[in-house]
C-alpha positions in Angstrom: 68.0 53.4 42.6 66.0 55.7 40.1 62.7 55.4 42.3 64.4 55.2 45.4 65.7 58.9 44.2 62.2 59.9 43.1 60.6 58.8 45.8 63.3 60.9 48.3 62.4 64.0 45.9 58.4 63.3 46.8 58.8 63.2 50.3 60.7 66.3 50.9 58.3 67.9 48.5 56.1 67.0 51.1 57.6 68.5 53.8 58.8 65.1 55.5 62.9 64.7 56.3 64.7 61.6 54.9 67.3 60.5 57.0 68.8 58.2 55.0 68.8 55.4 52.0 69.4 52.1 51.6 69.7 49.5 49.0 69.8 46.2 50.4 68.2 44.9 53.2 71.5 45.0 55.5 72.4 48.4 54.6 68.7 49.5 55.8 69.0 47.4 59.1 72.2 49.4 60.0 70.6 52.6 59.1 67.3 52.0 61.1 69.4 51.0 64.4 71.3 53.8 63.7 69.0 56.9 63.2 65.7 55.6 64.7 63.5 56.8 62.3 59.9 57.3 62.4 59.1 55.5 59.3 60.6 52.8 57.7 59.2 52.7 53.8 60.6 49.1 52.7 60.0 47.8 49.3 58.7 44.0 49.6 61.3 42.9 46.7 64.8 44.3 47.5 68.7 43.2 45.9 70.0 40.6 45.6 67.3 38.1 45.1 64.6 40.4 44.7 62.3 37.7 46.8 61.7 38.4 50.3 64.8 40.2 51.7 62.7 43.3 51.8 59.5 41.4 54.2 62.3 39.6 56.2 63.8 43.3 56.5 60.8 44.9 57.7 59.7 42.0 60.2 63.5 42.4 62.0 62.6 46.2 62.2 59.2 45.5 64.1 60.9 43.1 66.3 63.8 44.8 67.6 62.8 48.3 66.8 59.4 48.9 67.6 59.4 52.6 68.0 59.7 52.7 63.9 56.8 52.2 62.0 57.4 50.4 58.8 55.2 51.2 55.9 55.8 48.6 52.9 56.0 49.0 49.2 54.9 46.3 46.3 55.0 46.3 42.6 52.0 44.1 42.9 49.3 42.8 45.3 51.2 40.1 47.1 49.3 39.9 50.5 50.0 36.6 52.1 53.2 37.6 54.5 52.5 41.2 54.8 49.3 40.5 55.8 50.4 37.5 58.5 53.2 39.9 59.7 49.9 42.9 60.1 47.7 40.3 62.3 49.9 40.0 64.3 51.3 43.4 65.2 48.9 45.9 63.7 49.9 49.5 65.0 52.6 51.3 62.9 52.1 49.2 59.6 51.2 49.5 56.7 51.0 48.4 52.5 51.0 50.7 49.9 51.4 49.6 45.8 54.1 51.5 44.2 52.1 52.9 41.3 50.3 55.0 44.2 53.5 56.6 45.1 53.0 59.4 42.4 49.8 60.4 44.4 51.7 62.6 46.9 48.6 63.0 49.0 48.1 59.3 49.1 51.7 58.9 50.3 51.8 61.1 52.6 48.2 60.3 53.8 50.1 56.0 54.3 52.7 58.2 56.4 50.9 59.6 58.4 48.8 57.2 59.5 51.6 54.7 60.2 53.8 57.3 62.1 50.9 57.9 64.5 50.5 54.4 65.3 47.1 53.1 62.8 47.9 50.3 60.4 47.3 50.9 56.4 46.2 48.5 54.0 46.0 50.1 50.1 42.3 50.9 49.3 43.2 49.2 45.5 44.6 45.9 47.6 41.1 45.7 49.7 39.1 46.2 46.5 41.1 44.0 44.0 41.3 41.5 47.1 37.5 41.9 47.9 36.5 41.3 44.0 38.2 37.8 43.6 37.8 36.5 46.5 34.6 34.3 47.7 33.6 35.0 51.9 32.5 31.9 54.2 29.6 31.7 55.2 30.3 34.3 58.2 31.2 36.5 56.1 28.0 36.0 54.0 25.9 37.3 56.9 27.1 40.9 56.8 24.8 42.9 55.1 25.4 45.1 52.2 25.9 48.4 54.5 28.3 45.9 57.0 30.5 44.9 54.0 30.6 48.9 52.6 31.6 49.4 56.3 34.4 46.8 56.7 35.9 47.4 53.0 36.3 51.2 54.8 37.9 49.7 57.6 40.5 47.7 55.2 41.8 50.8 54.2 42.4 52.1 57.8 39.7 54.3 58.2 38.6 55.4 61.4 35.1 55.4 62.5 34.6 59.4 62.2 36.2 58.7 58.7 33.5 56.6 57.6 30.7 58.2 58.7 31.6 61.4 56.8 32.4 58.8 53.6 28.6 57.2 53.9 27.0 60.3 55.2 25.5 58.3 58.3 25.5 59.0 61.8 28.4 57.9 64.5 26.0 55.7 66.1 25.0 53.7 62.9 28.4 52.9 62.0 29.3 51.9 65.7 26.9 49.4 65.5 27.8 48.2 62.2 31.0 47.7 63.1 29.7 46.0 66.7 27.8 43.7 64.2 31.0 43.1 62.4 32.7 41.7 65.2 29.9 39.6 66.4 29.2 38.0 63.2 32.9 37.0 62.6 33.1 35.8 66.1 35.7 38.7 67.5 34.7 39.4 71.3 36.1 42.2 72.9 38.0 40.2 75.1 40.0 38.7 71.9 43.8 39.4 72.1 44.7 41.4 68.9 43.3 43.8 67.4 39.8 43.5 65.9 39.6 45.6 63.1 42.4 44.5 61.3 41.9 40.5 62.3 38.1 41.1 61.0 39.6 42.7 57.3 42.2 39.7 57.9 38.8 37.1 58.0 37.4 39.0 55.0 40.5 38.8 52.8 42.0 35.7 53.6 38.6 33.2 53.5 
């Protein structure tokens, strides 16, 4: 309750309108069919189990109520479900950790971006993911620049976005991301959506 309260204090700080609050999973299905929100923010762990009521929550949301984007919150990096449930339905989703809440920009910034359709992964999830974790061997054929570029991508950066990170043209990171896709086998004619089922390839080999 105390962060759910903080957090509600954040947002309007922001300049954002909270409709409502729940806390447990049924009280936040009621609420979401009833006010149609924009955004959902759903913390992974929620009462009474403190499991998976809150992933099992926000997957219900995206099926029977697309029109809200659902943006969820963890304690710690626990990517296996949230990141199936993003593969498979990319736009309007997102993962934030909770000790990034404080960082109103950051917040707002997962909002945002989830509200307007993108998908949002945490940049510290990609780069304590990205640090442990050993590629295959398509994922040993990127390049150094190609890797720089996808670990951009992971944290839902647009392609205008990274070129003003790197300092390169528009061109050069089109084709980096073209080689991306060829490289981890995603044709343009593959159902889904690429970026995120390339970050997927990158996290979960």
């Amino acid at each position: 309750m105390l962060l759910r309260e903080g957090l509600v204090r954040l947002l309007q700080d922001a300049g954002l309108t909270v409709v409502g609050q729940a806390g447990n999973a049924d009280d936040l299905l009621t609420l979401v069919a009833e006010l149609s929100p924009d955004v959902a923010l759903v913390d992974i762990r929620m009462p009474p189990t403190h499991t998976d009521e809150g992933i099992r929550a926000a997957s219900q949301i995206r099926s029977l109520h697309p029109e809200t984007a659902v943006l969820l919150l963890s304690q710690y990096v626990e990517t296996g479900t949230a990141l199936r449930d993003l593969s498979r339905e990319p736009t309007g989703f997102g993962y934030l950790l909770k000790d990034r809440i404080a960082d109103l920009a950051e917040l707002t910034r997962a909002i945002e971006r989830v509200a307007a359709g993108e998908s949002f992964i945490d940049p510290e999830v990609v780069r304590r993911l990205l640090g442990r974790r050993r590629t295959t061997s398509a994922l040993e054929m990127l390049t150094r620049r190609e890797r720089e570029v996808l670990t951009l991508m992971a944290e839902g950066r647009s392609n205008e976005s990274i070129t003003r990170h790197l300092g390169v043209g528009g061109k050069t990171v089109e084709t980096h991301v073209r080689n991306i896709f060829t490289k981890l086998g995603l044709e343009p004619d593959l159902e889904g959506h690429r970026r995120v089922l390339a970050v997927l390839a990158y996290l979960e080999a």
